[in-house]
KOLMARDO-88434 format. One record per atom (N, C-alpha, C): x, z, y. Coordinates in steps of 0.02 Angstrom, whole numbers, padded with zeros to 5 digits, always signed. Atoms other than C-alpha are relative to their C-alpha. Layout:
N
XZY
...
! end
This chain:
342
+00054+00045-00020
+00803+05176+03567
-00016+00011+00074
+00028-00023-00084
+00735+05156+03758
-00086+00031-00012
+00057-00038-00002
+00598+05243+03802
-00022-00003+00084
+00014+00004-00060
+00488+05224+03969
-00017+00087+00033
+00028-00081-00008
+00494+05434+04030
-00038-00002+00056
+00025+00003-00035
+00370+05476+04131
+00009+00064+00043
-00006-00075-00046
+00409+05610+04279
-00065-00010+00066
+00044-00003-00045
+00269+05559+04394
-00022-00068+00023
+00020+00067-00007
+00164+05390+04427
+00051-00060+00039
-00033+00059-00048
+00298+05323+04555
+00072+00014-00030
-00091-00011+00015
+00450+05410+04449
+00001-00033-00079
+00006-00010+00075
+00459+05318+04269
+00074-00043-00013
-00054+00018+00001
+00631+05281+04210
+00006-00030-00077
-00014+00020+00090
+00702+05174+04060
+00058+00037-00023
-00036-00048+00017
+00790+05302+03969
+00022-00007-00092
-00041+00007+00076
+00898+05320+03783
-00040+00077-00035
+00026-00064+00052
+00818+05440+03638
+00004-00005-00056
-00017+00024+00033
+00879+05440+03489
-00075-00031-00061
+00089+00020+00027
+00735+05340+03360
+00009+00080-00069
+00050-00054+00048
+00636+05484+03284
+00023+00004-00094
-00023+00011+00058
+00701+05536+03097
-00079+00005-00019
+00065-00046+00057
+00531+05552+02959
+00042+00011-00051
+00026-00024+00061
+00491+05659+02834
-00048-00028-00043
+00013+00003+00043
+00399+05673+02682
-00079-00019+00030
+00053+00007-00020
+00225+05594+02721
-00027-00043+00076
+00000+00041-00085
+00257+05510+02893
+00026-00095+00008
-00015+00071-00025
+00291+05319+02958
+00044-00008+00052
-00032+00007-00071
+00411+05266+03089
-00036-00059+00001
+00038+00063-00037
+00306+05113+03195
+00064-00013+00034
-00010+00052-00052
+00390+04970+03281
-00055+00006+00047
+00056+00017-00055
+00292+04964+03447
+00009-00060+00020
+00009+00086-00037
+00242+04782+03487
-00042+00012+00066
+00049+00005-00070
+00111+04829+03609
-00029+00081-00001
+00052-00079-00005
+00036+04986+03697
-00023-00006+00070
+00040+00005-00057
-00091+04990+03818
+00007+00035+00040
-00010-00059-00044
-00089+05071+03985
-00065+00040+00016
+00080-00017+00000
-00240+05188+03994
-00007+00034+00073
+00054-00041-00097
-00353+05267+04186
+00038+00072-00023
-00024-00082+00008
-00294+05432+04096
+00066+00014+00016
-00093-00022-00025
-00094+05400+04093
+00013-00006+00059
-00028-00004-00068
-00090+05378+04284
-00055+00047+00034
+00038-00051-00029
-00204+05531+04304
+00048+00049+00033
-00057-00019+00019
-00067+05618+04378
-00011+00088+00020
+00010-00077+00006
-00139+05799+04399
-00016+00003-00069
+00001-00013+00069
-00178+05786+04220
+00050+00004-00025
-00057+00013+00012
+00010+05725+04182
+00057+00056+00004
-00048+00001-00021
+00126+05795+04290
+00035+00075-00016
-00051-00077+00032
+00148+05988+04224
+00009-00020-00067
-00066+00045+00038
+00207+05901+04071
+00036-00033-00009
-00059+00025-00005
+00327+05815+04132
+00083+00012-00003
-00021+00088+00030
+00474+05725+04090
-00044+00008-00053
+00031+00019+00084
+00373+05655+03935
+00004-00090-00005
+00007+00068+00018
+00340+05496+03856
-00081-00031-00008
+00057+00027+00027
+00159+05428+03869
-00026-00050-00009
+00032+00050+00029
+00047+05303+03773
-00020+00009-00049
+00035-00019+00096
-00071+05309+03642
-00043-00050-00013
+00058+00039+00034
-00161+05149+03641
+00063-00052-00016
-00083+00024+00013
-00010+05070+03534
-00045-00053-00073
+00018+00026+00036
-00025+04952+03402
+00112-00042-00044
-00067-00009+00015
+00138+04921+03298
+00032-00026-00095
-00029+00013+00072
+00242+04875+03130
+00014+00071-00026
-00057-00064+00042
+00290+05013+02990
+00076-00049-00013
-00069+00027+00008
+00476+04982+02972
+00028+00059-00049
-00042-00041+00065
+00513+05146+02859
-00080+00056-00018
+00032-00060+00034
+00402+05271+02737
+00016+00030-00013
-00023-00055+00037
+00418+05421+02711
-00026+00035-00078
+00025-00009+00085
+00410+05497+02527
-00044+00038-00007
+00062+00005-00009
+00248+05505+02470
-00042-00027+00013
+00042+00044-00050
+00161+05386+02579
-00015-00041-00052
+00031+00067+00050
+00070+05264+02460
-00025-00061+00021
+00048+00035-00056
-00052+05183+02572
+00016-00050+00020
-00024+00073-00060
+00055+05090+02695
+00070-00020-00037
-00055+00022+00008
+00220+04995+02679
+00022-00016+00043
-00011+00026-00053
+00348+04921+02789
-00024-00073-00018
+00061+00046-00005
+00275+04767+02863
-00054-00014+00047
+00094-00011-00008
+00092+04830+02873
-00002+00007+00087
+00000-00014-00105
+00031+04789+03052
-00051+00043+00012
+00040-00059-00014
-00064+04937+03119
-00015+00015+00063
+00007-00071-00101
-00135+05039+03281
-00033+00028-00067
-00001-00079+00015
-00131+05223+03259
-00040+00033+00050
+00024-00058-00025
-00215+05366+03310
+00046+00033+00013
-00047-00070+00010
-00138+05497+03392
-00006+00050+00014
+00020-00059+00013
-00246+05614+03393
-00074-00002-00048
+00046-00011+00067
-00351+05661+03226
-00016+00067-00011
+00059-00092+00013
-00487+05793+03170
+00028+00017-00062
-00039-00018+00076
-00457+05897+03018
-00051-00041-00060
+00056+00012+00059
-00626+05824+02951
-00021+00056-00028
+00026-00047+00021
-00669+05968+02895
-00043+00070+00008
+00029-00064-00040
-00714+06111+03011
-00047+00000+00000
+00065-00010+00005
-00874+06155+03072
-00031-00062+00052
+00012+00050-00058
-00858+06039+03227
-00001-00093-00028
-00017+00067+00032
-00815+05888+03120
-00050-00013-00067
+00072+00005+00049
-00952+05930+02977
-00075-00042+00053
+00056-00008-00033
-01061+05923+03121
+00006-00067+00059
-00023+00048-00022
-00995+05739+03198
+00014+00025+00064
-00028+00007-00065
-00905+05803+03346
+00049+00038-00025
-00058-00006+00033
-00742+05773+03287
+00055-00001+00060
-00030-00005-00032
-00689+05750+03448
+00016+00064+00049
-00013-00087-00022
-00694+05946+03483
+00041+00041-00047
-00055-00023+00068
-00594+05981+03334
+00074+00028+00010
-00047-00012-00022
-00464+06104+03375
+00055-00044-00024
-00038+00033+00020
-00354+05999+03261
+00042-00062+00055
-00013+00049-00040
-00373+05850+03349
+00044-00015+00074
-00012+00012-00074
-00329+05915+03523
+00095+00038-00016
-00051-00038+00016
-00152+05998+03417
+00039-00088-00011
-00021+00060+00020
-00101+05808+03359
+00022-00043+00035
-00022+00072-00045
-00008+05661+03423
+00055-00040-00012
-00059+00007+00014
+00140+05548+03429
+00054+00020+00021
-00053-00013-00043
+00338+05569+03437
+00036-00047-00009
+00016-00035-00097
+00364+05534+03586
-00045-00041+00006
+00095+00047-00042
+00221+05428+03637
+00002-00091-00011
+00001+00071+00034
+00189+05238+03630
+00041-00060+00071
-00086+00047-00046
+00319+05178+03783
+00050+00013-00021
-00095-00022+00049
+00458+05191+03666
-00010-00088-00051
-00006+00043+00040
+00528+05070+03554
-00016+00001-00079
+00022-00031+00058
+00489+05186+03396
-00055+00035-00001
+00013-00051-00016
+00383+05310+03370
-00031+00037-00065
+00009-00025+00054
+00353+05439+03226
-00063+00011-00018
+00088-00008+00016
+00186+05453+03150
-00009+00072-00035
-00005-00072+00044
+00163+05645+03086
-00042-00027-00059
+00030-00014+00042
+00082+05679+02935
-00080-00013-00020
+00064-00016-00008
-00078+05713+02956
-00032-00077+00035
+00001+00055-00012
-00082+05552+03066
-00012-00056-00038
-00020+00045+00048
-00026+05442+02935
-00059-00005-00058
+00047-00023+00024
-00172+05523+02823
-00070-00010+00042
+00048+00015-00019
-00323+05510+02930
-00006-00046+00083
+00032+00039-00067
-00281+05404+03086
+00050-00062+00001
-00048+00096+00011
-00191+05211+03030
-00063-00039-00004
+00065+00048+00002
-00315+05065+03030
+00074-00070+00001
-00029+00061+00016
-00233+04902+02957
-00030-00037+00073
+00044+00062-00043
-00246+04740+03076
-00021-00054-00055
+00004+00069+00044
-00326+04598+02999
+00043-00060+00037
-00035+00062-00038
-00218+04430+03018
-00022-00028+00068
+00049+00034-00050
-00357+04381+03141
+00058+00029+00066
-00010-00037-00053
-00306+04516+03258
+00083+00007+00030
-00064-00006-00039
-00134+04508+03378
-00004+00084+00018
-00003-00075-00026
-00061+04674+03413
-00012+00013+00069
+00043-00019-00071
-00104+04665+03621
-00068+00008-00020
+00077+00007-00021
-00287+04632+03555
+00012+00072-00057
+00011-00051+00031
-00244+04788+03420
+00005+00068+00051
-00038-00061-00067
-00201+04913+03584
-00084+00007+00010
+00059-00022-00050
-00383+04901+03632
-00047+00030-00083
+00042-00024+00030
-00445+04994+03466
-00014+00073-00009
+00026-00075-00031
-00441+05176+03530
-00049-00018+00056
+00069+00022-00043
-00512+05111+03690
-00050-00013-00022
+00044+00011+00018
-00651+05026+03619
-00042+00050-00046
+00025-00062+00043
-00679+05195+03468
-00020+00047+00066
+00035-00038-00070
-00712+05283+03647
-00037-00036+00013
+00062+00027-00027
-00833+05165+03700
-00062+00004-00066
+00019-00002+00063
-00913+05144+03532
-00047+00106+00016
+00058-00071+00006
-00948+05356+03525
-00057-00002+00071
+00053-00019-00058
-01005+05355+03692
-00064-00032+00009
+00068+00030-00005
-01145+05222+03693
-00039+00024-00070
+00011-00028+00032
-01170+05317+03529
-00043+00052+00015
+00021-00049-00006
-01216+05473+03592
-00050-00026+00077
+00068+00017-00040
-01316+05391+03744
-00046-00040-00025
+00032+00028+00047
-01394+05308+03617
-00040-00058+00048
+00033+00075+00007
-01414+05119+03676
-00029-00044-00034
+00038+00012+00040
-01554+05056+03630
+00007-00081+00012
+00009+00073-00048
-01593+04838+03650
-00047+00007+00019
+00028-00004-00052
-01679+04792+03770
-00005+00042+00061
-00013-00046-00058
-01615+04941+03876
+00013-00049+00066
-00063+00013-00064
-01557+04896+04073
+00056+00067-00004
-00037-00030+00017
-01397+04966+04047
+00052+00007+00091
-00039+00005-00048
-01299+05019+04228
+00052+00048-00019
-00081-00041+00031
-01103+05037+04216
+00021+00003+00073
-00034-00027-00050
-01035+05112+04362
+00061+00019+00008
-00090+00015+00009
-00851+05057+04403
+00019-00043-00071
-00006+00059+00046
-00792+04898+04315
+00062-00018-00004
-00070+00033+00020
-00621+04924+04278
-00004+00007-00091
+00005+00017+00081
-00570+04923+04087
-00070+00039-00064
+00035-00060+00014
-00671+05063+04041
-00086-00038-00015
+00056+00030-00002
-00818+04989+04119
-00016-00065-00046
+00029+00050+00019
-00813+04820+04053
+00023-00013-00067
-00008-00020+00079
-00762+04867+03878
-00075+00011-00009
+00083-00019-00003
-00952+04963+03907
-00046-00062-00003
+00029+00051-00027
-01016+04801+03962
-00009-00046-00066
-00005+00058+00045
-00954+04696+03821
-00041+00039-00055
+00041-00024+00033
-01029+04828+03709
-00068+00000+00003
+00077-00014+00006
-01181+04837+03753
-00040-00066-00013
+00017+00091+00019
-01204+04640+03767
-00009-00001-00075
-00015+00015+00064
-01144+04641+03590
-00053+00025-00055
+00063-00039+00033
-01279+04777+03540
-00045-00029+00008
+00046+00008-00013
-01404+04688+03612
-00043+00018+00039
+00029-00021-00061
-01453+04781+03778
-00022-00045+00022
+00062+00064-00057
-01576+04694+03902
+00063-00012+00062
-00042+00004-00057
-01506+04687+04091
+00049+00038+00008
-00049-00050-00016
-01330+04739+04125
+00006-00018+00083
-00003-00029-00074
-01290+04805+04296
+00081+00018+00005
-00070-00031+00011
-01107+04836+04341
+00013+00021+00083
-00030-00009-00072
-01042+04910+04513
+00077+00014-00010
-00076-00034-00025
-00852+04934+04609
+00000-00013+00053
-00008+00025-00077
-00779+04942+04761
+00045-00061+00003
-00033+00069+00026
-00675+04787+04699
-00043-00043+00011
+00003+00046+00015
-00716+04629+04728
+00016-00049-00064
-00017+00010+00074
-00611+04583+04579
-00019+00002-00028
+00050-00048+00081
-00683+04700+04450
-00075-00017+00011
+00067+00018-00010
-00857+04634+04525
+00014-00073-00045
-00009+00079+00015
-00805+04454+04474
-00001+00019-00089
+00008-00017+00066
-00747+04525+04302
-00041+00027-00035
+00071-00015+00018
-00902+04601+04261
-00052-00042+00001
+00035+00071+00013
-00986+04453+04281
+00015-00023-00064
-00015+00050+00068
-00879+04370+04154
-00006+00024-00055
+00007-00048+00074
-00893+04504+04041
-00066+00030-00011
+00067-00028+00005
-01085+04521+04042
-00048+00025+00028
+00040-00039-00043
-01159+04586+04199
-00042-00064+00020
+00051+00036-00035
-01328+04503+04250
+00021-00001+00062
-00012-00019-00077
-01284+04568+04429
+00057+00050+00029
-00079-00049-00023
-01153+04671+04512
-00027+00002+00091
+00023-00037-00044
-01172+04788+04654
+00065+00014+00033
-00064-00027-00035
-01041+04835+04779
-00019+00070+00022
-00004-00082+00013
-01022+05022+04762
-00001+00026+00067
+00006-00003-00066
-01030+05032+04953
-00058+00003+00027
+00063+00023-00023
-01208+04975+04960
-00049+00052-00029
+00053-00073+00009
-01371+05087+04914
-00017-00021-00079
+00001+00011+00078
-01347+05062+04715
-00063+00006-00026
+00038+00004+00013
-01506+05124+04690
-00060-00076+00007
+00040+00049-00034
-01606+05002+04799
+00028-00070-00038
-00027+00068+00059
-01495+04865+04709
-00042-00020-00051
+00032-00005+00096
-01552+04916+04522
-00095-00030+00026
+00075+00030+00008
-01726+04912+04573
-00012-00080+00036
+00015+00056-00009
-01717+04740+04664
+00013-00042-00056
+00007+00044+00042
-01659+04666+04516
-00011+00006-00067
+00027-00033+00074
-01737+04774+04369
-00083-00015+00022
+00063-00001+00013
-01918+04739+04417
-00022+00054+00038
+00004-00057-00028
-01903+04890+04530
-00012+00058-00034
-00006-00064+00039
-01877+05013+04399
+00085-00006+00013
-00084-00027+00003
-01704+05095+04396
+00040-00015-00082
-00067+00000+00082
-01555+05096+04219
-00062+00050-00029
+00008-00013+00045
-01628+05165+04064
+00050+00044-00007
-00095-00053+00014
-01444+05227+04035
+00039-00022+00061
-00045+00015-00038
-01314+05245+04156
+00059+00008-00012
-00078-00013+00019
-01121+05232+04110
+00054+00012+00063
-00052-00018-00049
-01011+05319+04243
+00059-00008-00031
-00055+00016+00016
-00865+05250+04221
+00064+00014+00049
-00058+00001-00051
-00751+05301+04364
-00020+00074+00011
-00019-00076-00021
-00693+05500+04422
-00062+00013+00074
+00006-00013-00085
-00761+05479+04612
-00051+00022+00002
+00067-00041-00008
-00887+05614+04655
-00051-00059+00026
+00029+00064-00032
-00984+05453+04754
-00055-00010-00057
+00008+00031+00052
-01014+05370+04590
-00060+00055-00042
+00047-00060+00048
-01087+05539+04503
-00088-00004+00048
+00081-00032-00039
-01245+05567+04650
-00020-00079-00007
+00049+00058-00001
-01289+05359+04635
-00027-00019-00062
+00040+00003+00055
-01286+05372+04435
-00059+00045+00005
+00039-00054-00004
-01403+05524+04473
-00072-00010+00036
+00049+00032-00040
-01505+05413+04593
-00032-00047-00032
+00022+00042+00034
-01508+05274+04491
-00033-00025-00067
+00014-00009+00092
-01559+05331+04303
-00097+00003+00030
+00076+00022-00012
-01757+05287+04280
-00046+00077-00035
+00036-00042+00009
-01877+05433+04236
+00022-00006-00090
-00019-00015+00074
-01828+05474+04032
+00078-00032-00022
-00058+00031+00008
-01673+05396+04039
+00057+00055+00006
-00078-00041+00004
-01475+05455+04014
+00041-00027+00066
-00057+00032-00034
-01341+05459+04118
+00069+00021-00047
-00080-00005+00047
-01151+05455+04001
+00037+00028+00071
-00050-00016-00044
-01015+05527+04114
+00066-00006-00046
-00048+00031+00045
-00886+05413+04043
+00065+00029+00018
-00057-00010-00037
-00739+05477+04161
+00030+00055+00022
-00006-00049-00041
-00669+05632+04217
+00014+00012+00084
-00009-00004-00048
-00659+05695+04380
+00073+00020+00013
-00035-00054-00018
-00522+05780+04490
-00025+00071-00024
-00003-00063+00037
-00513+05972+04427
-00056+00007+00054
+00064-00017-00057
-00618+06021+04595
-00049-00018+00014
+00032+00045-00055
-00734+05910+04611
-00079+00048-00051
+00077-00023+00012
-00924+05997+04580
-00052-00040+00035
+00042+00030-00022
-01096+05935+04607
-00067+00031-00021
+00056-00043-00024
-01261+06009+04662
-00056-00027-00045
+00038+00023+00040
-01392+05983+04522
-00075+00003+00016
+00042-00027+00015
-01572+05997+04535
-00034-00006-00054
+00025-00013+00081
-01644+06067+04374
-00064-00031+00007
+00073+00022+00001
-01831+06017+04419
-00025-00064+00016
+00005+00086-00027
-01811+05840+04503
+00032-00038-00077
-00006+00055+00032
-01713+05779+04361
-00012+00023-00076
+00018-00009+00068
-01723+05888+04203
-00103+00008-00005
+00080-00050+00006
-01913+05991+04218
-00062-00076-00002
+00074+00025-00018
-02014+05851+04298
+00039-00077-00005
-00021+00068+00009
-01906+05673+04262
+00022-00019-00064
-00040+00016+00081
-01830+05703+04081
+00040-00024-00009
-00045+00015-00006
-01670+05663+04136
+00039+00030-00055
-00044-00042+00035
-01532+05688+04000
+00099-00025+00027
-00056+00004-00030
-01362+05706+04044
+00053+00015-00036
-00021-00028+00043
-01232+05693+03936
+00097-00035+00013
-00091+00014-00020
-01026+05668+03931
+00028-00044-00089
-00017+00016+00053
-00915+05580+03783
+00090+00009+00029
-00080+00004+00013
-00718+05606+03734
+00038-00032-00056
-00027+00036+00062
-00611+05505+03619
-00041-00047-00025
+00047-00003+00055
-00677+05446+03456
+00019+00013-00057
+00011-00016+00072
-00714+05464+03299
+00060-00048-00051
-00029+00027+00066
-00616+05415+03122
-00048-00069-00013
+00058+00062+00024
-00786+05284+03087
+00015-00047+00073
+00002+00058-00051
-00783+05216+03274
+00064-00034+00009
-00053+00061+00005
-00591+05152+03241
-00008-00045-00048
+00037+00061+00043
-00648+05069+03084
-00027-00045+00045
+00045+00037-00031
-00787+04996+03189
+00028-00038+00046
-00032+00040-00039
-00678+04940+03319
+00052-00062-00027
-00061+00045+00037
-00548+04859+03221
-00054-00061-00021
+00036+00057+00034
-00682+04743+03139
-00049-00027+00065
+00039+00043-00056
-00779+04703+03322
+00060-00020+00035
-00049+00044-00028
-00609+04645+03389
+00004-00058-00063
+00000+00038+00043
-00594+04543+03227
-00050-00062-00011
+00052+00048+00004
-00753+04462+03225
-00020-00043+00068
-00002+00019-00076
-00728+04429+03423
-00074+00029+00044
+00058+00000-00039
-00893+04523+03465
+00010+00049+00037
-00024-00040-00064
-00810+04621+03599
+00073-00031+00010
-00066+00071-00020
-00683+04484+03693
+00046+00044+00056
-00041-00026-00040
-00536+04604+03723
+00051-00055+00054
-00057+00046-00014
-00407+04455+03727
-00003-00016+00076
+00019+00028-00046
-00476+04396+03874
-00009+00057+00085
+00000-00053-00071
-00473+04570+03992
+00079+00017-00015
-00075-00002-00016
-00269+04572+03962
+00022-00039+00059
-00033+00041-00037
-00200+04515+04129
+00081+00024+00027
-00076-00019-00023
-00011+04584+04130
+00020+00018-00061
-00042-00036+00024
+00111+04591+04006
+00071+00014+00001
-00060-00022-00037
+00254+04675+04049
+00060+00019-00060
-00043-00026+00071
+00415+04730+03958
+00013+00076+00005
-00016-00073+00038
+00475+04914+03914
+00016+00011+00085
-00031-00015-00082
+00588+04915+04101
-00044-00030+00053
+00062+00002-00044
+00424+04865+04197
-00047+00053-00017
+00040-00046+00012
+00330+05010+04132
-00020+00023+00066
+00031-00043-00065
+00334+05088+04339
-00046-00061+00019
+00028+00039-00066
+00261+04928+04415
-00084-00019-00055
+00082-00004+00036
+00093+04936+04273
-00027+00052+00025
+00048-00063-00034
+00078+05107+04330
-00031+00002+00051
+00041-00002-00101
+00055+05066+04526
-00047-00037-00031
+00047+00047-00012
-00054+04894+04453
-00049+00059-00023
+00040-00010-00001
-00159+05015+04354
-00044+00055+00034
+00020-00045-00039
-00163+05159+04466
-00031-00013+00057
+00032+00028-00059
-00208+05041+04626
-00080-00035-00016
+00067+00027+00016
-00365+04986+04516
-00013-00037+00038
+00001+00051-00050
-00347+04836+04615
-00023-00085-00035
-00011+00068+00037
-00290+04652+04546
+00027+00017-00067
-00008+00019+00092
-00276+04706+04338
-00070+00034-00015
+00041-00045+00035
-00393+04752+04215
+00038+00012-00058
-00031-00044+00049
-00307+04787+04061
+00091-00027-00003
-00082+00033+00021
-00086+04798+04048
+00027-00002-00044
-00027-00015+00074
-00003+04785+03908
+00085-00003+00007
-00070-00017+00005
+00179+04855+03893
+00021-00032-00078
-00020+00055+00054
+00285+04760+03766
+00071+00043-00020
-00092-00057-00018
+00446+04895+03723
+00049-00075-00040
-00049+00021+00027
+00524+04757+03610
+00037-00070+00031
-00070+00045-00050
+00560+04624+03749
+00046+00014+00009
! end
């Protein structure tokens, strides 16, 4: 089978591997579609595991079961997980499943730029989610993404009627955006240094949009009533971004830190301006949960989060390098979708 390997954002080659045998309990997937995610062209995150194969927001046919498997059949159209909690530990009793040593041990083989790809065990058992007919497999690629958005406005607990500011409005962001609309938040707020991603945030729910250049704060309050966000969703790495969510969150309010940084990057807190004497809470999200792919699968279904419509590239298996520059230049795409079986 081909496979897109990845040796470094500008090195990705279409390469031969043979398709993956299963065992007793496992699936081999057809890949119809797999998303390109902000994380796979992270490339200090990447590149000391390289050569590899990455993608994990995949969505796909079973074409063989392995013995045992009851559940699924070939056929059954699916996105997978490919990384799952044990459910059971202490971290997963305790809904943070996404700390679950398990979880961070799990995944596919080889990844979801391939033409196959094996589903382990354990996989096959706690991380498949049927599509409904409704749902196309490009619009099934966005149901990890979206189970990450899902925990995270979870745990910053969006309330309606919040002003909700998302900071950086590439997919990430305006996945956030469509969520929160959908919940029922008050004013959304979106910033980038894009022009583009300003435009698309519009269409995807932003009352207003800020150019990340300008004094973000002073923004929010001209068009919140001169109060600042309720919640703030950092959605982009760039230290910048961290000190204007920090400026811009309103006295009892959250800020999410949707994004990781570079490894180095630190930032100077003060405990008394924002925790002691403002009631600032400050909090981070990773992955999601087993419940927030359910949940996702049925808000792409019902259309009350309009992925279809943030796909602007789909490419085939031997275009895999030129998605990486579109999504690494965070420029002209918001979401790509790789296609291995063109």
């Amino acid at each position: 089978m081909r496979v897109a390997m990845y040796y470094n954002n500008r090195d990705i080659r279409v390469e031969e591997m043979p398709v993956p045998p299963i065992g007793p309990g496992e699936l081999l997937i057809r890949v119809q579609a797999s998303g390109i995610c902000g994380s796979d062209v992270m490339e200090w995150y990447r590149i000391h595991k390289a050569p590899l194969v990455l993608g994990h927001e995949i969505a796909g046919e079973v074409v063989a079961v392995g013995a045992g498997v009851e559940r699924y059949h070939e056929g059954d159209r699916v996105s997978v997980a490919h990384h799952v909690p044990c459910n059971t530990c202490y971290y997963c009793l305790n809904d943070h499943h996404t700390v679950c040593d398990t979880l961070r041990q799990t995944n596919f083989d080889p990844g979801g730029f391939a033409e196959y790809l094996r589903l382990p065990a354990i996989n096959v058992d706690r991380g498949v989610y049927r599509l409904p007919d409704e749902v196309s497999y490009e619009e099934g690629t966005f149901t990890e993404p979206l189970a990450c958005i899902l925990r995270g406005q979870r745990i910053a607990r969006i309330q309606p009627g919040q002003t909700v500011l998302v900071i950086g409005s590439g997919i990430s962001g305006l996945l956030h955006l469509e969520l929160a609309r959908a919940l029922g938040a008050g004013r959304l707020i979106a910033t980038d240094v894009a022009e583009y991603r300003l435009e698309a945030a519009r269409r995807f729910g932003a009352e207003a949009v800020i150019h990340a250049k300008e004094d973000v704060s002073a923004g929010v309050r001209e068009v919140n009533n001169g109060r600042l966000a309720d919640r703030v969703l950092v959605c982009t790495g760039a230290k910048s971004a961290i000190t204007q969510a920090l400026q811009s969150v309103e006295r009892g309010g959250t800020v999410l830190f949707f994004a990781p940084t570079d490894p180095d990057v630190t930032i100077p807190i003060s405990v008394n301006d924002l925790f002691f004497r403002n009631d600032i809470t400050l909090t981070t999200s990773y992955a999601g949960s087993p419940a927030d792919y359910t949940t996702a699968v049925e808000l792409i279904r019902a259309r009350r989060v309009r992925v279809h419509e943030m796909i602007t590239h789909r490419l085939s298996l031997a275009e895999t390098a030129m998605g990486f520059q579109l999504v690494a230049g965070a420029q002209d795409s918001i979401k790509v979708i790789i296609e291995p079986q063109r």
